[in-house]
N, CA, C and O atoms as CSV, one atom per row, in Angstrom:
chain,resi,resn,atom,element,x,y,z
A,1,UNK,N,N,-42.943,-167.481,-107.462
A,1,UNK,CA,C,-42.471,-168.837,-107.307
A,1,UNK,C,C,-41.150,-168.799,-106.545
A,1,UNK,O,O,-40.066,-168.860,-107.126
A,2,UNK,N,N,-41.255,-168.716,-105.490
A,2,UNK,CA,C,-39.866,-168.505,-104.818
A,2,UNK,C,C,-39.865,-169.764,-103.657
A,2,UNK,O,O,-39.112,-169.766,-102.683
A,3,UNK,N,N,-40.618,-170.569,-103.887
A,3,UNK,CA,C,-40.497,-172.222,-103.659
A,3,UNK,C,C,-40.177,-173.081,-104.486
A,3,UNK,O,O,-39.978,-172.660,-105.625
A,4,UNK,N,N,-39.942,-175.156,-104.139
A,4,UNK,CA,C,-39.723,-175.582,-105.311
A,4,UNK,C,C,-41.341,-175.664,-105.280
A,4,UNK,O,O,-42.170,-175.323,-104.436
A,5,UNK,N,N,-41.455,-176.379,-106.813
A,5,UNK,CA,C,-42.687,-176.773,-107.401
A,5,UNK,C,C,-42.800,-177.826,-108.351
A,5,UNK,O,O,-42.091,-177.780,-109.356
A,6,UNK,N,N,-43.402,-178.542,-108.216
A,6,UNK,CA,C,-43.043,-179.412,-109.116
A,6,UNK,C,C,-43.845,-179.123,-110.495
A,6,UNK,O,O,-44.912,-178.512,-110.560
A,7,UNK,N,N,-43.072,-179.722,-111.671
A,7,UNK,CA,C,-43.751,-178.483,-113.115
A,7,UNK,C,C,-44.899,-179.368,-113.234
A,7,UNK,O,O,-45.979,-178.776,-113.243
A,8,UNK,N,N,-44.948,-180.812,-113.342
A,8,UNK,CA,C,-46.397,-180.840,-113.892
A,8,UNK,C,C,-47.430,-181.070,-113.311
A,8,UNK,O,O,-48.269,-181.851,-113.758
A,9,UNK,N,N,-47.601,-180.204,-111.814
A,9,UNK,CA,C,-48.264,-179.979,-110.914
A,9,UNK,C,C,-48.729,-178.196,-111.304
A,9,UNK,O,O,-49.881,-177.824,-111.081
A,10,UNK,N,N,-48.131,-177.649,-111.637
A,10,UNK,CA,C,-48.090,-176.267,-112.202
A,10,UNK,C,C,-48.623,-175.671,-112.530
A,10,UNK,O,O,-48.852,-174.545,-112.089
A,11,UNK,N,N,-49.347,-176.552,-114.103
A,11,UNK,CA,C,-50.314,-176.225,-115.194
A,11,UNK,C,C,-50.940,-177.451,-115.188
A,11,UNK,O,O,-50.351,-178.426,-114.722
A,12,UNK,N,N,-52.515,-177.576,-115.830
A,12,UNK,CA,C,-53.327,-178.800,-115.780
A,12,UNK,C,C,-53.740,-178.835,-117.612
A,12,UNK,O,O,-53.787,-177.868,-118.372
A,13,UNK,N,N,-53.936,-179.962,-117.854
A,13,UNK,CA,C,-54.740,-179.997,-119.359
A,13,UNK,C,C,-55.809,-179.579,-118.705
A,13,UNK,O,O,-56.168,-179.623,-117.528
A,14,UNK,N,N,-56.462,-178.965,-120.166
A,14,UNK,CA,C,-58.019,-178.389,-120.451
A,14,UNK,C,C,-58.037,-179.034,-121.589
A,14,UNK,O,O,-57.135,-178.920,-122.419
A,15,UNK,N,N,-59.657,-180.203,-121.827
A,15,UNK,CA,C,-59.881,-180.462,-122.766
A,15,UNK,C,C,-59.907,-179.639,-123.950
A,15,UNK,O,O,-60.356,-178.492,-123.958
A,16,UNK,N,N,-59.265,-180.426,-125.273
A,16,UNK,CA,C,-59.548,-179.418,-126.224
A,16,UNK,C,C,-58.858,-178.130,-126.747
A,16,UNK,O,O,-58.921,-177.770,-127.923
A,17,UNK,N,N,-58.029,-177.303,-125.518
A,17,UNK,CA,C,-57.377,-176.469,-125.397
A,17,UNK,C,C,-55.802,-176.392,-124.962
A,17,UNK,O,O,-55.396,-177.214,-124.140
A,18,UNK,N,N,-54.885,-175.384,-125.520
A,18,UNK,CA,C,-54.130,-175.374,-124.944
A,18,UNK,C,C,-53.615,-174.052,-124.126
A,18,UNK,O,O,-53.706,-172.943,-124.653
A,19,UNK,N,N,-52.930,-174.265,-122.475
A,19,UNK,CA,C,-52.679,-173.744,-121.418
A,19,UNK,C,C,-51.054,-173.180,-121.308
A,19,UNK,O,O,-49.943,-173.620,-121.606
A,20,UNK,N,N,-51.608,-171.958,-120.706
A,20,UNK,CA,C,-49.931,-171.476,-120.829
A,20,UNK,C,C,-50.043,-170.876,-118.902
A,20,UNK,O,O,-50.896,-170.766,-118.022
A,21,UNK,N,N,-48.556,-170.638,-119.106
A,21,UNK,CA,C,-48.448,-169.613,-117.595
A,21,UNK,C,C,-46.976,-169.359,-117.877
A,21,UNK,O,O,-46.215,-170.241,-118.275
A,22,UNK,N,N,-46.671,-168.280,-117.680
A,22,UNK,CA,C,-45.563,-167.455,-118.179
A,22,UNK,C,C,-44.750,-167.630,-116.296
A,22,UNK,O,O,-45.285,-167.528,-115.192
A,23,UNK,N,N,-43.621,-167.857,-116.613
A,23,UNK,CA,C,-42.937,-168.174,-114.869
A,23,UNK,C,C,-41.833,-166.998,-114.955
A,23,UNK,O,O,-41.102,-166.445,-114.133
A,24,UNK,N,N,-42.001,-166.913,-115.975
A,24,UNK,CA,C,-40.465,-165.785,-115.837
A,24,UNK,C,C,-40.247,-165.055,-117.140
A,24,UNK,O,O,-39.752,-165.588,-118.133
A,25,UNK,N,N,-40.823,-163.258,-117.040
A,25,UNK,CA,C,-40.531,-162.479,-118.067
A,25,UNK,C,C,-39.339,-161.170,-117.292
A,25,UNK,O,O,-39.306,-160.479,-116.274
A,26,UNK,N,N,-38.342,-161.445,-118.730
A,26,UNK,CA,C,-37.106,-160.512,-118.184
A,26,UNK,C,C,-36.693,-160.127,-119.719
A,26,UNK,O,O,-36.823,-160.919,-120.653
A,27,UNK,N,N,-36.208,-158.877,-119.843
A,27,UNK,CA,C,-35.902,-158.584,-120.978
A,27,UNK,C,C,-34.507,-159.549,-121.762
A,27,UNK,O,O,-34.157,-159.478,-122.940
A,28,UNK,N,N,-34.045,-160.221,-120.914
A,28,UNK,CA,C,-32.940,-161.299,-121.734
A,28,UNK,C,C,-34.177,-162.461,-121.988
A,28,UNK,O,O,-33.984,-163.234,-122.926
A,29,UNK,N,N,-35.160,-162.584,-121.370
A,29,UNK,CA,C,-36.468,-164.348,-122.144
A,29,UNK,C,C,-37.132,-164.157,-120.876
A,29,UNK,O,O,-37.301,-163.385,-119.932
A,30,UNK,N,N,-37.479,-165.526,-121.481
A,30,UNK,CA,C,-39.211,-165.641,-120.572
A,30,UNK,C,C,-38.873,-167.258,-121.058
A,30,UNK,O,O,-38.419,-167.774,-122.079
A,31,UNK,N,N,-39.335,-167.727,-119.797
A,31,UNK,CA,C,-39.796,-169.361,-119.440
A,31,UNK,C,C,-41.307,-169.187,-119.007
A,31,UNK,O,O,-41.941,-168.587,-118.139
A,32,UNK,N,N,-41.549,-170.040,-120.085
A,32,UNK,CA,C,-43.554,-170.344,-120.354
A,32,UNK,C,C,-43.973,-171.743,-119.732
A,32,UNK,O,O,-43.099,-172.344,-120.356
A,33,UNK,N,N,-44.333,-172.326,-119.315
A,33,UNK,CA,C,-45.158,-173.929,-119.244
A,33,UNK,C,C,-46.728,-173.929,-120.112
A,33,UNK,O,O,-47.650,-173.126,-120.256
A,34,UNK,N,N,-46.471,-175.052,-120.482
A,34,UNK,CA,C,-47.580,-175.185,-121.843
A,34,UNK,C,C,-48.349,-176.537,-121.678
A,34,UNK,O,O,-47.564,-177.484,-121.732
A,35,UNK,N,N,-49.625,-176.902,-121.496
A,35,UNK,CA,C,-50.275,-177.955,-121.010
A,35,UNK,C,C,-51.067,-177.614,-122.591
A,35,UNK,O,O,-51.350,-176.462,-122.921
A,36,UNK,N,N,-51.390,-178.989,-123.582
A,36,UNK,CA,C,-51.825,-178.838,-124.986
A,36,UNK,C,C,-52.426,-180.532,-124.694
A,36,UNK,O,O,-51.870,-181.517,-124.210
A,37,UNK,N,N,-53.913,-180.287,-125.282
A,37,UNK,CA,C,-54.659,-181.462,-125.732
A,37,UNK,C,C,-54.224,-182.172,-126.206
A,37,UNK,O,O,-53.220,-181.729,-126.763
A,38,UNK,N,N,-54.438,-183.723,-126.463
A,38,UNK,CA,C,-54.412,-183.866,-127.331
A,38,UNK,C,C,-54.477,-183.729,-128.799
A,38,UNK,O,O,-55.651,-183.526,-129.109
A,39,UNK,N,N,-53.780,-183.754,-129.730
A,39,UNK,CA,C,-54.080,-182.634,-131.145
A,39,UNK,C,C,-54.450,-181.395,-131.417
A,39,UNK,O,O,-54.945,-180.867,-132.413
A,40,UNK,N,N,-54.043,-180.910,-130.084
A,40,UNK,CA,C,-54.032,-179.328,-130.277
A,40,UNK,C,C,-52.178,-179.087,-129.990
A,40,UNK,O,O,-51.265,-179.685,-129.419
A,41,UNK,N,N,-52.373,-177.858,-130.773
A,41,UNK,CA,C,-50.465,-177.278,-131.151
A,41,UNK,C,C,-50.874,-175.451,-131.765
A,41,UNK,O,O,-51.842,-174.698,-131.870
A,42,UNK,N,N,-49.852,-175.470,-131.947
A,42,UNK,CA,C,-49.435,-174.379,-132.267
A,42,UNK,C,C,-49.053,-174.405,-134.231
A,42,UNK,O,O,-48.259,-175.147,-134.810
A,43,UNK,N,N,-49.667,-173.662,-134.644
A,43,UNK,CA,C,-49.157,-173.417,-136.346
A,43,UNK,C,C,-48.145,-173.017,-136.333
A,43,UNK,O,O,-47.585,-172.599,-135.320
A,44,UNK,N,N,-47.518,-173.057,-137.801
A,44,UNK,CA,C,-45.854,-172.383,-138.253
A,44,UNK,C,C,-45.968,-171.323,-138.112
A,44,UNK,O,O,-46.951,-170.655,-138.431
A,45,UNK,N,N,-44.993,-170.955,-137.609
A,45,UNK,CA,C,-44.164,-169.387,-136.758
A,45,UNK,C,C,-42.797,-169.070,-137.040
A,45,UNK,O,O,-42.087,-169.917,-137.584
A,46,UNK,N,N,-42.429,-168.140,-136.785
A,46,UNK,CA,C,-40.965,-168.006,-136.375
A,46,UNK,C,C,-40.831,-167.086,-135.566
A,46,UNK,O,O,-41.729,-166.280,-135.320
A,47,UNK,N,N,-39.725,-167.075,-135.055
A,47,UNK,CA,C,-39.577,-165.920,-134.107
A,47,UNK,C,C,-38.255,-165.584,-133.791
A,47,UNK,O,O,-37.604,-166.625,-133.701
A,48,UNK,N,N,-37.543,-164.552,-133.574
A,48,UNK,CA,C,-36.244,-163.645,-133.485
A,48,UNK,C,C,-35.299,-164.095,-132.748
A,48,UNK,O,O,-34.096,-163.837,-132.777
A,49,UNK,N,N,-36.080,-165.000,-131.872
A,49,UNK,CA,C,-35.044,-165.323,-130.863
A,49,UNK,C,C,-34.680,-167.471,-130.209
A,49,UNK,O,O,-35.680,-168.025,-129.755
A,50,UNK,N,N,-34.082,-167.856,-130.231
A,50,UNK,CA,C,-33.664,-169.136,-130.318
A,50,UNK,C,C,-34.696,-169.642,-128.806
A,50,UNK,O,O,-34.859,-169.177,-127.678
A,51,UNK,N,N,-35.117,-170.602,-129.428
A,51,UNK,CA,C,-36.197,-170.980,-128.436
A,51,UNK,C,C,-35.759,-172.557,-127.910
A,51,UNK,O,O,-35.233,-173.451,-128.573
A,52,UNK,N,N,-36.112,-172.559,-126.681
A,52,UNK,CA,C,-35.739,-173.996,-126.405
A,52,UNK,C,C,-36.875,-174.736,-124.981
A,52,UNK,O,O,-37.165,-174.434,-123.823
A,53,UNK,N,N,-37.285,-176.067,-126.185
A,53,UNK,CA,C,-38.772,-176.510,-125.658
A,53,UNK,C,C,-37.950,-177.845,-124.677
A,53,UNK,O,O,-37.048,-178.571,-125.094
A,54,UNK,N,N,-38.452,-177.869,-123.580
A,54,UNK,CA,C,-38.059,-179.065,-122.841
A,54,UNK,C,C,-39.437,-179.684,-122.285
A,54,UNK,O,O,-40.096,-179.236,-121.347
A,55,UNK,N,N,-39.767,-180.979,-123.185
A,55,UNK,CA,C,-40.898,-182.008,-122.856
A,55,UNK,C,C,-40.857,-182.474,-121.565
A,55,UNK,O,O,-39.812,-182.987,-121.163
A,56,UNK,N,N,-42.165,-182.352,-120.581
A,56,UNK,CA,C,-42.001,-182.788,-119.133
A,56,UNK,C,C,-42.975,-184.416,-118.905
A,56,UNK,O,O,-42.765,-185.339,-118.117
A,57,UNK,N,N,-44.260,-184.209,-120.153
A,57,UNK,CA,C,-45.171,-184.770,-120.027
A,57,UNK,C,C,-45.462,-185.325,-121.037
A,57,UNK,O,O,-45.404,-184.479,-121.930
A,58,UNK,N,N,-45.792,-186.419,-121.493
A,58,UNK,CA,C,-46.309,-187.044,-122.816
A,58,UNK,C,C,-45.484,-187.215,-124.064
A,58,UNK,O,O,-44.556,-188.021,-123.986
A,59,UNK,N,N,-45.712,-186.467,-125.414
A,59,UNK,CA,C,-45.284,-186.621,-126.715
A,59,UNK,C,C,-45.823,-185.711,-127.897
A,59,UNK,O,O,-47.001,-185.889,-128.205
A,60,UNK,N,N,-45.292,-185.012,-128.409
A,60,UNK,CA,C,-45.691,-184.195,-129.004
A,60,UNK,C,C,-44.400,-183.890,-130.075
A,60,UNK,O,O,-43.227,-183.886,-129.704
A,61,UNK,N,N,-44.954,-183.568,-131.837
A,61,UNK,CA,C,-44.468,-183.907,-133.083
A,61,UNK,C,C,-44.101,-182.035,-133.057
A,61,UNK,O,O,-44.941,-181.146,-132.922
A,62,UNK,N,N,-42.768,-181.885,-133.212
A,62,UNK,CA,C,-42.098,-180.867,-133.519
A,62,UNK,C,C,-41.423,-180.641,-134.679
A,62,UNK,O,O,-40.356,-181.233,-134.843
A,63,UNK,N,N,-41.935,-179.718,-135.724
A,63,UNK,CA,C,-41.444,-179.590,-137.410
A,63,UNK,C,C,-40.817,-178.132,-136.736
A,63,UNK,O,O,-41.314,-177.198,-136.108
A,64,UNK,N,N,-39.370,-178.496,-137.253
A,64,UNK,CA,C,-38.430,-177.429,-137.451
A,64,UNK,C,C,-37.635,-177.618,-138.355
A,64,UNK,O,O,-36.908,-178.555,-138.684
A,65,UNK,N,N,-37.973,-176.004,-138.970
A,65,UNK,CA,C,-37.483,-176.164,-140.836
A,65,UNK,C,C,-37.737,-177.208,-141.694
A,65,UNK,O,O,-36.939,-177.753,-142.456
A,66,UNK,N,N,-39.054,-177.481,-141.498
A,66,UNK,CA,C,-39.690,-178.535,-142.391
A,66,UNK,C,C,-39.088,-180.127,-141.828
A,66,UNK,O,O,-39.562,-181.170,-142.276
A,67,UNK,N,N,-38.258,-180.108,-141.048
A,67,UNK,CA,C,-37.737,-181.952,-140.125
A,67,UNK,C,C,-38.843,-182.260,-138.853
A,67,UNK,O,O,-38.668,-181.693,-137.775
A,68,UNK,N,N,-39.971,-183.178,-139.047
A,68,UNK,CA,C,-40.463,-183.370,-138.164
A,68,UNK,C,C,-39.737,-184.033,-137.241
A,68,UNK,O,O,-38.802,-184.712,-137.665
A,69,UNK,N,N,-39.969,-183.996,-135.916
A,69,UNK,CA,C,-38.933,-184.458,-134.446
A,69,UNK,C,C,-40.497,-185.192,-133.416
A,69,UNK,O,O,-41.601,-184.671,-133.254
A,70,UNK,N,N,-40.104,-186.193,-133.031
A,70,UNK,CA,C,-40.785,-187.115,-132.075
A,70,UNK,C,C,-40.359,-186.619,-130.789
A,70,UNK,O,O,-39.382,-187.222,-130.344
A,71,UNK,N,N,-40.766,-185.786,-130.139
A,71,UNK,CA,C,-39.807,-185.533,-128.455
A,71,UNK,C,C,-41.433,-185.871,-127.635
A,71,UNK,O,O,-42.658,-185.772,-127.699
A,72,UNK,N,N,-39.973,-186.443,-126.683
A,72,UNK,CA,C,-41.142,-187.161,-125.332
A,72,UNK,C,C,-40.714,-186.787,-124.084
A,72,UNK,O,O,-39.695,-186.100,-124.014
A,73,UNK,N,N,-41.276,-187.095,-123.120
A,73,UNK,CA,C,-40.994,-186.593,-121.726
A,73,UNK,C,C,-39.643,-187.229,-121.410
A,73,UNK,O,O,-39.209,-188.372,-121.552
A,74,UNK,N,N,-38.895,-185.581,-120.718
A,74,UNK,CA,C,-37.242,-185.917,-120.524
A,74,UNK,C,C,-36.340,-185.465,-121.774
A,74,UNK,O,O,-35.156,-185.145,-121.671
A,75,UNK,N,N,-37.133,-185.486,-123.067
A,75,UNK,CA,C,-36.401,-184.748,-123.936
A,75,UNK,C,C,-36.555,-183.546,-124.250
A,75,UNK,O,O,-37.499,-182.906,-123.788
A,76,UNK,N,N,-35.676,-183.011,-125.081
A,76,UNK,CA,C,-35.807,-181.271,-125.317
A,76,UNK,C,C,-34.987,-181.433,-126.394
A,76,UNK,O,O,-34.250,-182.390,-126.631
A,77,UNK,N,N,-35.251,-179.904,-127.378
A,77,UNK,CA,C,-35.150,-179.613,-128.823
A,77,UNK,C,C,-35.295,-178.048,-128.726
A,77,UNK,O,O,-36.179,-177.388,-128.179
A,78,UNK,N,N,-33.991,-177.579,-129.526
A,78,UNK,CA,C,-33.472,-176.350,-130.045
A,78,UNK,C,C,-34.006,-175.964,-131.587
A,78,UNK,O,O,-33.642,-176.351,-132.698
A,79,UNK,N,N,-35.504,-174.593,-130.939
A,79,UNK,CA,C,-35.246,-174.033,-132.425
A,79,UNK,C,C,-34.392,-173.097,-132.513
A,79,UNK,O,O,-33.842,-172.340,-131.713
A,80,UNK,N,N,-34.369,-173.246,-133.469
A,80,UNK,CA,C,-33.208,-171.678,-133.882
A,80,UNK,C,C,-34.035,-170.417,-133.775
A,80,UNK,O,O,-35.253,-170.418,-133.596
A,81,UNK,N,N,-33.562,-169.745,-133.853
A,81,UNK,CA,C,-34.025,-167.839,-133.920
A,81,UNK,C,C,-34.441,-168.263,-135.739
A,81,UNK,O,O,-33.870,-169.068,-136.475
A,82,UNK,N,N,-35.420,-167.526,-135.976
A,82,UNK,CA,C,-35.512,-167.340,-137.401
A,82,UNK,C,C,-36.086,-169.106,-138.479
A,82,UNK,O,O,-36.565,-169.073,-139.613
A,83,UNK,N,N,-35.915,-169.950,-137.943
A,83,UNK,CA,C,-36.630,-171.040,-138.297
A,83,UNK,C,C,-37.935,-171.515,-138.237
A,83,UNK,O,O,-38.469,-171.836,-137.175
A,84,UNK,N,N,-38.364,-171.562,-139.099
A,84,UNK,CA,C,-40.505,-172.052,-139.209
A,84,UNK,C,C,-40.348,-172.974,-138.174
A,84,UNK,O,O,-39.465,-173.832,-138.193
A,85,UNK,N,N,-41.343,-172.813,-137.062
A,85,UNK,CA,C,-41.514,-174.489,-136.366
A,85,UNK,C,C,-43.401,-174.426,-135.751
A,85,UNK,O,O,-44.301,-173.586,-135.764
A,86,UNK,N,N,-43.292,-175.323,-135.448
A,86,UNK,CA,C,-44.674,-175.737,-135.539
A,86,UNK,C,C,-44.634,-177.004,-134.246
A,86,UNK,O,O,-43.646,-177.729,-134.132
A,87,UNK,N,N,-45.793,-177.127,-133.368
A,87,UNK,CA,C,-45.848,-178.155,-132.674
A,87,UNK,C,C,-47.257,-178.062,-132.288
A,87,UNK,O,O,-47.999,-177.111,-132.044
A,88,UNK,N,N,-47.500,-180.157,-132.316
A,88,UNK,CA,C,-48.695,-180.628,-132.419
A,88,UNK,C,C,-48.464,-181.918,-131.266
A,88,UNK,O,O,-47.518,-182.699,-131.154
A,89,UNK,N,N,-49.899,-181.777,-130.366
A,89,UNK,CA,C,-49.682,-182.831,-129.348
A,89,UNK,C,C,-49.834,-184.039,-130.078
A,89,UNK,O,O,-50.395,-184.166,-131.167
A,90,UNK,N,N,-49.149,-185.138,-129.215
A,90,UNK,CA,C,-49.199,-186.889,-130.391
A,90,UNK,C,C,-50.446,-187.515,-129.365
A,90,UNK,O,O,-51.328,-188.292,-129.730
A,91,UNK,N,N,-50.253,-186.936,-127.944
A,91,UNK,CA,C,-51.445,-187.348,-126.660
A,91,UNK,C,C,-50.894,-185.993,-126.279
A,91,UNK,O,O,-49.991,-185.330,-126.790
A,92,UNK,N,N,-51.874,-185.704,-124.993
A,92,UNK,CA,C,-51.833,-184.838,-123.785
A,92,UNK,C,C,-49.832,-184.393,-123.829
A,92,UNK,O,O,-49.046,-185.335,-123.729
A,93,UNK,N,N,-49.560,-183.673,-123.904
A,93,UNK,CA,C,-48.332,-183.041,-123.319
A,93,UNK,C,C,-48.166,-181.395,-122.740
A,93,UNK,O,O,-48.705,-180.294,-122.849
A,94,UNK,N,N,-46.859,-182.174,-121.960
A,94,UNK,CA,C,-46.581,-180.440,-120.959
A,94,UNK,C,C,-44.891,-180.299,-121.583
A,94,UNK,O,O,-44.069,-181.146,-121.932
A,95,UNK,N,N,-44.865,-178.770,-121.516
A,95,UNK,CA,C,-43.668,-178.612,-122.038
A,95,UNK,C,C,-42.809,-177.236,-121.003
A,95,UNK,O,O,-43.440,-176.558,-120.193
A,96,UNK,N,N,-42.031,-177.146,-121.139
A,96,UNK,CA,C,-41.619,-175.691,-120.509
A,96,UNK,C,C,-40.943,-174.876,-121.698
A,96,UNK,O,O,-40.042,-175.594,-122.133
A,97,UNK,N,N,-40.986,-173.894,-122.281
A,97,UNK,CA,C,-40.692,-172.779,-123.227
A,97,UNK,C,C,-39.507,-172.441,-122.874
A,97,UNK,O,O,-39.846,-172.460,-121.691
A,98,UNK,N,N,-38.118,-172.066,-122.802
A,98,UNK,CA,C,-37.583,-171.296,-122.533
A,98,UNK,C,C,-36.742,-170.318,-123.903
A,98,UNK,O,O,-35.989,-170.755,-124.773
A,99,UNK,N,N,-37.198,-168.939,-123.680
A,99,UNK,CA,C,-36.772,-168.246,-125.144
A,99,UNK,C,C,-36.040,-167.188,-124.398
A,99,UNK,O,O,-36.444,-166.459,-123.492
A,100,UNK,N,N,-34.602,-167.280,-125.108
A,100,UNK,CA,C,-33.412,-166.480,-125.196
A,100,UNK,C,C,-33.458,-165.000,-125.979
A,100,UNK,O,O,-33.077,-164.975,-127.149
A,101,UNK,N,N,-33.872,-163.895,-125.408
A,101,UNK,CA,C,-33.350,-162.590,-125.848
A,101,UNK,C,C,-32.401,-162.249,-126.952
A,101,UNK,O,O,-32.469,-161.784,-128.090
A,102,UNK,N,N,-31.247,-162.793,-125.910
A,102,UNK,CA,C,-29.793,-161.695,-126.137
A,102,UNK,C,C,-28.563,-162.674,-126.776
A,102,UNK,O,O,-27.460,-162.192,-127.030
C-alpha cells in the first residue's frame, strides 16, 4: 500500500461473515481492517496489548470490561491491554484495528 486508498473501498462485506486484511505487521502492532455482517462479532477476549478500534462504516456494540459502548462511523474506542472486550455488528460495519506492542 504505498498509495492513498480509500479504507472502505479496501475490504467488502461478505454475507454472514466477517473479513479481515492485515495492512501493517511490525513487531511494535499491526493495523487490521475488519468488514463484519450484520450480527456477526467477535466473542470475549483479551489480549496483552492496548488495542484501538476506529469505526469507518456503520455501528457496532462494543463491551469493554463488561460497559457496553454504541460506536459509529467517525468514532473510535480504547481497549486496554488486559480487559475482556467483545464486539458485535448493530448493521454491516467496517472498522480499522490498530494494536500497540510496546
Amino acid at each position: 500500500m504505498n498509495e492513498p486508498e480509500a479504507i472502505n473501498e479496501t475490504i467488502s462485506y461478505q454475507n454472514g461473515a466477517v473479513v479481515s486484511r492485515e495492512v501493517v505487521n511490525k513487531s511494535t502492532g499491526t493495523v487490521t481492517l475488519f468488514a463484519f455482517a450484520q450480527n456477526q462479532g467477535l466473542s470475549e477476549h483479551t489480549t496483552p496489548y492496548d488495542a484501538l478500534v476506529m469505526v469507518t462504516d456503520g455501528t457496532a456494540e462494543i463491551t469493554v470490561a463488561g460497559v457496553k459502548h454504541e460506536v459509529k462511523s467517525g468514532e473510535m474506542l480504547l481497549m486496554p491491554a488486559g480487559s475482556p472486550h467483545a464486539l458485535k455488528a448493530l448493521q454491516p460495519f467496517k472498522m480499522l484495528l490498530i494494536m500497540i506492542k510496546s
